[in-house]
VEXDREN-2710 file (C-alpha; in Angstrom, 1 decimal):
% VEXDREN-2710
k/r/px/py/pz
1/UNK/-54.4/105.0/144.8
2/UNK/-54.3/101.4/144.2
3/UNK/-57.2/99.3/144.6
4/UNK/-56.9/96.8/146.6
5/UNK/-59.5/93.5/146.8
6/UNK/-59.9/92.0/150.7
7/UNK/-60.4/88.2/150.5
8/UNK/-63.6/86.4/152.1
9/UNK/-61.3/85.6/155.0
10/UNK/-60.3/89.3/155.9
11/UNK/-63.6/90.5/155.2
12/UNK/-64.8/87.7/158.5
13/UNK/-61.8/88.9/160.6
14/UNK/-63.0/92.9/160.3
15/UNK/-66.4/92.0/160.8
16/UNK/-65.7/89.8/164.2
17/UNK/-63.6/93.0/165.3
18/UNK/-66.6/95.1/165.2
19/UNK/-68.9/92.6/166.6
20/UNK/-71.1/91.5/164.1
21/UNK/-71.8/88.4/162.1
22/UNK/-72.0/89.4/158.4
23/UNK/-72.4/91.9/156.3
24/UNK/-76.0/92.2/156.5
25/UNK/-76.1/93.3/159.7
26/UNK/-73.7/96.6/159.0
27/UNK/-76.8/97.4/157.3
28/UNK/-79.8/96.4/159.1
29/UNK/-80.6/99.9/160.6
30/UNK/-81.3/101.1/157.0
31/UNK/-85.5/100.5/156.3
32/UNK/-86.5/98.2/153.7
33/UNK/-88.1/99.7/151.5
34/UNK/-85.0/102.0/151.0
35/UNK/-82.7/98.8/150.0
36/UNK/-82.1/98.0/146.6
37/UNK/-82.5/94.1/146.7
38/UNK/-81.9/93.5/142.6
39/UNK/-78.8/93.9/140.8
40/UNK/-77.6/97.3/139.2
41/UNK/-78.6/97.5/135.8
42/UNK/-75.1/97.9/134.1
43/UNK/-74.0/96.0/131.3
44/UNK/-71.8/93.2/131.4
45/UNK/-68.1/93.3/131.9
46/UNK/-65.8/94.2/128.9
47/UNK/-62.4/92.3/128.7
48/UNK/-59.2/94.9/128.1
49/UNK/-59.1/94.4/124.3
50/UNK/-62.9/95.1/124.1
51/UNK/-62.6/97.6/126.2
52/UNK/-59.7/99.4/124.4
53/UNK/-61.8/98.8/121.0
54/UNK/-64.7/100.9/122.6
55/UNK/-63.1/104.0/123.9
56/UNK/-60.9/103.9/119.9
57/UNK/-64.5/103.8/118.1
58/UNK/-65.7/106.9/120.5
59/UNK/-62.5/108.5/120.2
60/UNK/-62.8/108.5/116.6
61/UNK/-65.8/110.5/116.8
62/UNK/-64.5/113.6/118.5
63/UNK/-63.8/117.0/116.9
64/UNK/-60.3/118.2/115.7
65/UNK/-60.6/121.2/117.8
66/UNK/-60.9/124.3/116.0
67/UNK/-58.9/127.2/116.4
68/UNK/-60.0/129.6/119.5
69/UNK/-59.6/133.3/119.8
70/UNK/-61.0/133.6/123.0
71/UNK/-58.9/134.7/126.3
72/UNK/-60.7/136.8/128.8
73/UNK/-58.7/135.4/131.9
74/UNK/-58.0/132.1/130.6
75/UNK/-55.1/131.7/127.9
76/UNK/-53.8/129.0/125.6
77/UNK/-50.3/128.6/125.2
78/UNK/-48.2/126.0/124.3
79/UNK/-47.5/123.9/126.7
80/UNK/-44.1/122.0/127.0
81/UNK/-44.3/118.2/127.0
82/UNK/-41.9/117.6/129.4
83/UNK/-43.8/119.3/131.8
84/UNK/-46.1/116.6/131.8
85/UNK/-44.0/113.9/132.3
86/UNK/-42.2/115.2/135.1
87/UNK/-45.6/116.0/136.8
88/UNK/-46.4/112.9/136.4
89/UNK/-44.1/111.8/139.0
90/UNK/-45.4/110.3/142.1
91/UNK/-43.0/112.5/144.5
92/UNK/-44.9/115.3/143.3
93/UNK/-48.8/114.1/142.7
94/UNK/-48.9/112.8/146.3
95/UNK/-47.2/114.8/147.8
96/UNK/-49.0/116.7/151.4
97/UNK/-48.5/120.2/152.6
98/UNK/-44.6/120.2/154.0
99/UNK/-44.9/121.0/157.3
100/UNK/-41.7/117.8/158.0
101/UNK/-39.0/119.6/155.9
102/UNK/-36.5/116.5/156.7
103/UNK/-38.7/114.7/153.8
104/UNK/-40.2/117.4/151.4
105/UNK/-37.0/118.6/150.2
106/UNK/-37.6/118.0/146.6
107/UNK/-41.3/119.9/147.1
108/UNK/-40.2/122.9/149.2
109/UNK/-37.5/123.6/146.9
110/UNK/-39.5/123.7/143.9
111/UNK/-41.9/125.9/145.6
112/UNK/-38.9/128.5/146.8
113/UNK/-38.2/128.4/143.1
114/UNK/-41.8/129.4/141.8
115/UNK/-41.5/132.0/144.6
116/UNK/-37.8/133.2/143.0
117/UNK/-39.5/133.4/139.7
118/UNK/-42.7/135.2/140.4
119/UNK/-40.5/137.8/142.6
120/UNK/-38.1/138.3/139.7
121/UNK/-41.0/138.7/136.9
122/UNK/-42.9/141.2/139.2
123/UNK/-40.1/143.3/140.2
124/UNK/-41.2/142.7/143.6
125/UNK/-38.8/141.6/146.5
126/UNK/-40.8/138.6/147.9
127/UNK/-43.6/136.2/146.7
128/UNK/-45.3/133.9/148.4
129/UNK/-45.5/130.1/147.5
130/UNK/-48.9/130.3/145.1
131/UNK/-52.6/131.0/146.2
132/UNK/-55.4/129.2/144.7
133/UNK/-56.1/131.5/141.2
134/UNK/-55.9/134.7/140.3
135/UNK/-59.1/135.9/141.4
136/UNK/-59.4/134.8/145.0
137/UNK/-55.6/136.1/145.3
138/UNK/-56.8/140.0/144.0
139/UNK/-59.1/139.4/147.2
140/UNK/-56.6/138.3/149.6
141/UNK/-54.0/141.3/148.4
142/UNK/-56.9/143.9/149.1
143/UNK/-58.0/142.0/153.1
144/UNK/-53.8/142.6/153.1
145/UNK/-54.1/146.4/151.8
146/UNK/-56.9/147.0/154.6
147/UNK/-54.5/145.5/157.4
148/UNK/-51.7/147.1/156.7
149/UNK/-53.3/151.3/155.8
150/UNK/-56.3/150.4/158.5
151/UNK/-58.5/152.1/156.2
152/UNK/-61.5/150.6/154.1
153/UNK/-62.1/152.2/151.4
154/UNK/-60.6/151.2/147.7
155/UNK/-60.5/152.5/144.4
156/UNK/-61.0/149.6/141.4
157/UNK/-60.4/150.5/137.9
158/UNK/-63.9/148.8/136.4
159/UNK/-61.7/147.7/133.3
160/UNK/-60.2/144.7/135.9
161/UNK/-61.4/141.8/135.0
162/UNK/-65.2/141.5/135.7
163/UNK/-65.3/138.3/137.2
164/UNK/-62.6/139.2/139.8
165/UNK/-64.3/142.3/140.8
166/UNK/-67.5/140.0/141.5
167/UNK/-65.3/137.2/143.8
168/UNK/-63.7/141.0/145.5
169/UNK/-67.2/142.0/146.2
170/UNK/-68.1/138.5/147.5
171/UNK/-65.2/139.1/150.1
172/UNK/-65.8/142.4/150.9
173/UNK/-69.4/142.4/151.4
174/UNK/-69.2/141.9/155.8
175/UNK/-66.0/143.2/156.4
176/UNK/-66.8/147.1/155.8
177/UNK/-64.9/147.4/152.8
178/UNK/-66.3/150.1/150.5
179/UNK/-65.3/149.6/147.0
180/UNK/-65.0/152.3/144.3
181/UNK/-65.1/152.2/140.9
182/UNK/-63.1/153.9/138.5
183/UNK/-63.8/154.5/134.8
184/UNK/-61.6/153.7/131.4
185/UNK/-60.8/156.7/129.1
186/UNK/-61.1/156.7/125.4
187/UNK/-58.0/154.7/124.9
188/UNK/-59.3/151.8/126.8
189/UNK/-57.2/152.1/129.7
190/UNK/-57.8/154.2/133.5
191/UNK/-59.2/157.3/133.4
192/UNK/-56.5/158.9/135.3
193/UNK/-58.8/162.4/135.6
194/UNK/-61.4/160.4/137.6
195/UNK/-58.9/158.9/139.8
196/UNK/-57.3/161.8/140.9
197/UNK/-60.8/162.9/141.5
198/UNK/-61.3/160.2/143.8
199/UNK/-58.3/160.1/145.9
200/UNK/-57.9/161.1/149.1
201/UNK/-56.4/160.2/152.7
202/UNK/-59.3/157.6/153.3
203/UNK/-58.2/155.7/150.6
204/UNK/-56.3/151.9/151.0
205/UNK/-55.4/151.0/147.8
206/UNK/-55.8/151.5/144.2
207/UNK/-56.4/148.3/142.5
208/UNK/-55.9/148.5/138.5
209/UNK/-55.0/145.2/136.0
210/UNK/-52.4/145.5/133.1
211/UNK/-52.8/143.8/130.8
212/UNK/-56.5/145.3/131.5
213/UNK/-59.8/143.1/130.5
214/UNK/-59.7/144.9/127.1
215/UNK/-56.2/144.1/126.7
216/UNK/-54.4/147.4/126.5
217/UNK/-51.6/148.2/128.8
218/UNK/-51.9/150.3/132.1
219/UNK/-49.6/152.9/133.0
220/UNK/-49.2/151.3/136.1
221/UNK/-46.0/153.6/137.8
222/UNK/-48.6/156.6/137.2
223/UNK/-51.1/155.0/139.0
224/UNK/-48.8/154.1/141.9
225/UNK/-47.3/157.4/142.4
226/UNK/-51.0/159.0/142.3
227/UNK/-51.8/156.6/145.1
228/UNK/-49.0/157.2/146.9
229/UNK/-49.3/161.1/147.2
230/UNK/-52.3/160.5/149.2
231/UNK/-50.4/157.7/151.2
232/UNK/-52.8/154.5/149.6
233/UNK/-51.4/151.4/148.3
234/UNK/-50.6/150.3/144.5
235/UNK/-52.1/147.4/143.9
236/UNK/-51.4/145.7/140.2
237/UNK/-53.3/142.5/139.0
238/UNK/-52.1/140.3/136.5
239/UNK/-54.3/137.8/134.4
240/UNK/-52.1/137.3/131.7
241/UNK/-49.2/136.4/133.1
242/UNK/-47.1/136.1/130.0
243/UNK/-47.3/139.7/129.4
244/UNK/-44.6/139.6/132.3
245/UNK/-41.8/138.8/130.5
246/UNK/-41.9/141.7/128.4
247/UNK/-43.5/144.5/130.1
248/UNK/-41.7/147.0/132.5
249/UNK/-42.5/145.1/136.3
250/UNK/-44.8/147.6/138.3
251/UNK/-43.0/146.5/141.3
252/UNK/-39.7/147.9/139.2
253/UNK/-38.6/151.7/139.0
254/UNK/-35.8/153.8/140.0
255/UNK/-38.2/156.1/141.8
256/UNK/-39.8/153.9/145.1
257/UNK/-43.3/155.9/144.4
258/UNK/-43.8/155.0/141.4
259/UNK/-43.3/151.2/142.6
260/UNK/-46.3/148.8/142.9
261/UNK/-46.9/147.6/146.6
262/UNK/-48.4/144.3/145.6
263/UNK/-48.6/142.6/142.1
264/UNK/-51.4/139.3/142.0
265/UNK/-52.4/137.3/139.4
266/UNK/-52.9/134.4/137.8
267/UNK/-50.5/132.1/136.4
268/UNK/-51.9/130.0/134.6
269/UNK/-50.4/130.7/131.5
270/UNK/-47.0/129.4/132.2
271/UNK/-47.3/126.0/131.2
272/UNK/-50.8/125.1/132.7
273/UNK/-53.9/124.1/130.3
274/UNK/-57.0/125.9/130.6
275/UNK/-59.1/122.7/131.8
276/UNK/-61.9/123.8/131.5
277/UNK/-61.2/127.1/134.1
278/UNK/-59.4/125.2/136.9
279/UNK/-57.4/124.1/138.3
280/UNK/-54.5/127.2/138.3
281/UNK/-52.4/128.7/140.7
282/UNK/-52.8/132.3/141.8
283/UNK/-49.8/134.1/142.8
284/UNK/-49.1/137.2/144.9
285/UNK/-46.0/139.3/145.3
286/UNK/-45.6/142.2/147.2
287/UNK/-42.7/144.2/149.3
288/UNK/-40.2/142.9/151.8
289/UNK/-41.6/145.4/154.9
290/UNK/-45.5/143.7/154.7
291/UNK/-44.5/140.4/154.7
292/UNK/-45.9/139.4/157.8
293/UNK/-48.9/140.8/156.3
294/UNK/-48.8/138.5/153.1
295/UNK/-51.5/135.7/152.9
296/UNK/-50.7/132.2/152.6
297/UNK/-47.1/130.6/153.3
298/UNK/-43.5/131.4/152.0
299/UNK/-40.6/128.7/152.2
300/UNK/-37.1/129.8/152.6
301/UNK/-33.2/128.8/152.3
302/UNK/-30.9/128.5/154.5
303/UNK/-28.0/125.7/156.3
304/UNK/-28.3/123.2/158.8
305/UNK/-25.7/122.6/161.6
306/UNK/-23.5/121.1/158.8
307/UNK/-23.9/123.9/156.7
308/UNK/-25.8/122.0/154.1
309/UNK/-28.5/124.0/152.2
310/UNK/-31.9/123.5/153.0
311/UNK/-35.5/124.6/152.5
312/UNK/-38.0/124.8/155.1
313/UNK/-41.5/127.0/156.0
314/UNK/-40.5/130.5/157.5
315/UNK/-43.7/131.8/157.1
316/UNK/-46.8/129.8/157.9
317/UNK/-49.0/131.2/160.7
318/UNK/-51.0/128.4/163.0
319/UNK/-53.1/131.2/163.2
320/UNK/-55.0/130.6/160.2
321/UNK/-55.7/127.0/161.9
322/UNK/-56.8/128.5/165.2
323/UNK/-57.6/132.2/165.9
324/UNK/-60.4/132.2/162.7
325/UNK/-61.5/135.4/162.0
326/UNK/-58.4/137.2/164.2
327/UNK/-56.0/135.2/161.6
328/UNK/-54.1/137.3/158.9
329/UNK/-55.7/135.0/156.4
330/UNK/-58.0/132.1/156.1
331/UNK/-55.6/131.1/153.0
332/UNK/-53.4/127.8/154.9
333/UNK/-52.5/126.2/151.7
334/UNK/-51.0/126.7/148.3
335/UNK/-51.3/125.0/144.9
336/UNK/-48.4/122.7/144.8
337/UNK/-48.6/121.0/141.5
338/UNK/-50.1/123.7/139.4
339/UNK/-47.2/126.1/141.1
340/UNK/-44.7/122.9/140.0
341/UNK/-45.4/123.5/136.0
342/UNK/-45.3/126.9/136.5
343/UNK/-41.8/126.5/137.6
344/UNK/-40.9/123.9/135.0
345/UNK/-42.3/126.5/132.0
346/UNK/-40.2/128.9/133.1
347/UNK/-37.4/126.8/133.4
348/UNK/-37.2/125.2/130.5
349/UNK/-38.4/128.3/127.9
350/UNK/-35.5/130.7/129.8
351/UNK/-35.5/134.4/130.1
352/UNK/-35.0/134.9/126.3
353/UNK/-37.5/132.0/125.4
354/UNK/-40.6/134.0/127.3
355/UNK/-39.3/137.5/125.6
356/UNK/-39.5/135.5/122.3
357/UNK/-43.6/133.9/123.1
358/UNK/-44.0/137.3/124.3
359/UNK/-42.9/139.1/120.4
360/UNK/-44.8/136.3/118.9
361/UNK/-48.0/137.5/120.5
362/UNK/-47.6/140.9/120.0
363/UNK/-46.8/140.7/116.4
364/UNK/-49.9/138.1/115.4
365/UNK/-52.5/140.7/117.5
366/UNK/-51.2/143.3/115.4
367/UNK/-51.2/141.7/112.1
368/UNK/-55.0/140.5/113.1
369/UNK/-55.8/143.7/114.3
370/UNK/-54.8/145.4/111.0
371/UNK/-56.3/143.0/108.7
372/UNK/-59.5/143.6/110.8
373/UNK/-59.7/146.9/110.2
374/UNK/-58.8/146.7/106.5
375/UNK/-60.9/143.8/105.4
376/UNK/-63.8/144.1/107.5
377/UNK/-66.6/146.4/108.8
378/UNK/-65.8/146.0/112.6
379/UNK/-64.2/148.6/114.6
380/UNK/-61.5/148.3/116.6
381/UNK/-61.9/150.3/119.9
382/UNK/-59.4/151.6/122.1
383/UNK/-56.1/152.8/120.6
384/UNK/-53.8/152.2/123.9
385/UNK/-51.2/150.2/123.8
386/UNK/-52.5/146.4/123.5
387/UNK/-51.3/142.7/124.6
388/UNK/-52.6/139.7/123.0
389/UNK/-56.6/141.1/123.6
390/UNK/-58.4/143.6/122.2
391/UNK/-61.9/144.6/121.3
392/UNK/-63.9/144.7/118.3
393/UNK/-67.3/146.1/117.7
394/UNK/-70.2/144.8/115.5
395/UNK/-71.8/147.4/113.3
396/UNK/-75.0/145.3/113.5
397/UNK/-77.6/146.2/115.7
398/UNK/-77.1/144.8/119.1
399/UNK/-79.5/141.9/118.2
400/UNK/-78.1/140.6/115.5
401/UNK/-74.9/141.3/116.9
402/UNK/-74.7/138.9/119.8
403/UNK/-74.7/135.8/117.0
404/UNK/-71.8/134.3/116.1
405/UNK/-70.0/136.0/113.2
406/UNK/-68.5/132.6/112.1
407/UNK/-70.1/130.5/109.9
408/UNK/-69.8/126.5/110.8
409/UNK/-67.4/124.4/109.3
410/UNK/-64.6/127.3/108.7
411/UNK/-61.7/125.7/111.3
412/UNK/-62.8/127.5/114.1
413/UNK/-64.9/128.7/117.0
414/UNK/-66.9/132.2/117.4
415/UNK/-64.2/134.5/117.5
416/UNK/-64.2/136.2/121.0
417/UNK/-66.2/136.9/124.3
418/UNK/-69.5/139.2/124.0
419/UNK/-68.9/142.1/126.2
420/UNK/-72.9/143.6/126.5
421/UNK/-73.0/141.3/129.7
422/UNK/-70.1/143.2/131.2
423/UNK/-70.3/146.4/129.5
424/UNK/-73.1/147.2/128.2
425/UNK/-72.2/150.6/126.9
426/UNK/-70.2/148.7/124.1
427/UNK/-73.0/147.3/122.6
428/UNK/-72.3/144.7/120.1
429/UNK/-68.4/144.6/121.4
430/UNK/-66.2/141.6/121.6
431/UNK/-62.8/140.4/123.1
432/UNK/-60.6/138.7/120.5
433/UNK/-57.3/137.0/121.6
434/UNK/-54.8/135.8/119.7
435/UNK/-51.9/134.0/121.3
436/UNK/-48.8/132.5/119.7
437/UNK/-50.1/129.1/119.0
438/UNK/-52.8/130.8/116.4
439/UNK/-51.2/130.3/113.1
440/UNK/-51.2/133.1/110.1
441/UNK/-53.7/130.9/108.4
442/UNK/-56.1/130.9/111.6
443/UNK/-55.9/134.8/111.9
444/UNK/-57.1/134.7/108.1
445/UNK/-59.9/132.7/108.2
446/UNK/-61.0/134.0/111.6
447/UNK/-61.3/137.7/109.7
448/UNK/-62.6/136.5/106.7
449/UNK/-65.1/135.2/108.9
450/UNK/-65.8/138.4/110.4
451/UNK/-65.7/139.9/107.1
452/UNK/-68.7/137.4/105.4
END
């Protein structure tokens, strides 16, 4: 918003409106000795070219940033540029919830678009237009799971991401909902054996993540058609969303029970930097017979009296607005712009563009992985399947473990997340990640930093 200077004159016209004489007397119910009757202590104005001069002598002093191998929710890809220039348009930076469709064409549509995508990665038949990240949406698809089987109890595999799990619990905690944990086997992903032993006809919903927190790959169509034999709903989180355009969809088999009921994640990884853990856009997808059950909004096509095509809200219950806790969901909004570069990523990379990011990711874990384990003294744990992440142990004691295996000045930052907060059973364990924007060079000098 521009800023816009009022002139002595207008200043005397607003205050004659309200009654008074100047602008000491807008303030003369504040006490004295609370008024500040000196001037701020700021230094003195800087013309442009000064002030251009200062912030290129600070600039100079940052940091090339080193290389990161650290995920754990949060991902760094590249980033097409044109995504920020078309964001950058006003149309879409200013733009209000679209409730008038007659002049939010241009928004609706690109919404409807994000939904198309999301719904075609997923497998899933409808998506709704974004929720606000990936971990609040995990809680909104388990409220949905509880409306729609009436029953309370759920079954969490504890390898979803731990953060997640804690913003679940935060929503669960008043509304009855009795949440279960369920353990990872050997090979880092879902103890199937436990969850059978587990299951049973109180059960709502079995809630596992693939690409898991350790990385490796769930077999999620097992899990689904385990849930499903005891008539409980498949729920699948995603935080990697990436991984999407080269895994099998849950949402997709030729058997209907072994098909996920609702995939949620996070997005952020299509074309949307970190920043520092927000903003992102959260997005939830599930099957056409529980839409009225979906959180949030969906917009949809159709043609006006002249046949023209046009996008407007189907879904968006004044409920959330007015009956409070009777609504469906207290989620009224969606994230616009972060759902807008979403939908320009995947766009402009294409269908074989995303299968080709994907490859690159998969082949530059597995060359790390392997140099790992043959030039260095960590272990590699878990032997599943893996997607950009997996975990390393430290044959250190735990102690010495927890410091950072780099040494300064070697091009990057400490490789990966210490797990002994969430896991403690891995002792000196660590989640590396390497995406496709970390180069051969990186991988080496992050192992030989492991290895020295």
């Amino acid at each position: 918003m521009r800023y816009i200077p009022n002139s002595q004159a207008d200043r005397q016209q607003m205050l004659a409106e309200i009654g008074v004489d100047s602008t000491e007397q807008l303030f003369a119910g504040i006490p004295e000795k609370l008024r500040l009757r000196r001037l701020l202590d700021l230094p003195k104005a800087l013309s442009e070219s000064e002030l251009l001069e200062y912030f290129r002598k600070r600039a100079s002093k940052n940091e090339i940033e080193p290389a990161a191998f650290i995920g754990a929710g949060i991902y760094r890809h590249y980033i097409p540029i044109v995504i920020d220039a078309l964001i950058s348009r006003s149309e879409f930076y200013t733009a209000y919830t679209p409730y008038q469709a007659e002049i939010a064409q241009g928004t609706l549509q690109a919404i409807f678009e994000f939904q198309t995508y999301i719904a075609q990665l997923t497998g899933m038949e409808v998506a709704n237009a974004s929720l606000y990240d990936g971990s609040t949406g995990l809680a909104e698809a388990i409220l949905m799971a509880q409306r729609v089987t009436r029953k309370n109890k759920f079954l969490v595999a504890r390898s979803v991401h731990p953060e997640y799990r804690a913003v679940v619990d935060t929503y669960a905690k008043n509304l009855g909902i009795q949440i279960e944990l369920i353990g990872y086997a050997p090979d880092g992903r879902l103890n199937l054996e436990q969850l059978a032993s587990k299951l049973d006809s109180n059960t709502a919903a079995v809630v596992v993540q693939s690409p898991n927190f350790f990385g490796t790959i769930e077999r999620t169509h097992d899990v689904a058609e385990m849930a499903h034999k005891h008539d409980a709903m498949s729920i699948t989180n995603v935080c990697e969303a990436i991984s999407l355009g080269i895994l099998k969809p849950a949402g997709e088999d030729q058997s209907e029970k072994r098909r996920a009921d609702i995939v949620v994640g996070e997005a952020q990884s299509f074309g949307i930097p970190p920043s520092f853990g927000g903003p992102h856009v959260g997005f939830l997808a599930t099957r056409e017979k529980y839409v009225r059950q979906m959180p949030g909004r969906l917009v949809g096509m159709g043609k006006d009296f002249s046949g023209r095509r046009g996008f407007v809200l189907t879904l968006s219950t004044r409920e959330q607005h007015i009956r409070r806790e009777k609504a469906t969901s207290n989620i009224c909004t969606n994230q616009s712009l972060c759902a807008l570069m979403a939908t320009i990523y995947l766009a402009v990379v294409g269908p074989k563009g995303l299968r080709e990011i994907c490859e690159h990711n998969v082949f530059k874990t597995d060359y790390a992985v392997t140099q790992i384990r043959e030039r260095t003294k960590f272990r590699v744990l878990f032997s599943a399947p893996r997607f950009n992440e997996f975990v390393i142990q430290n044959p250190l004691p735990l102690g010495e473990g927890r410091r950072a295996p780099s040494a300064p000045g070697e091009g990057f930052s400490s490789p990966g997340l210490p797990l002994w907060r969430f896991y403690p059973e891995l002792g000196n364990a660590r989640l590396l990640c390497v995406t496709e924007i970390n180069s051969r060079e990186q991988i080496d000098r992050m192992v030989q930093g492991l290895a020295s």
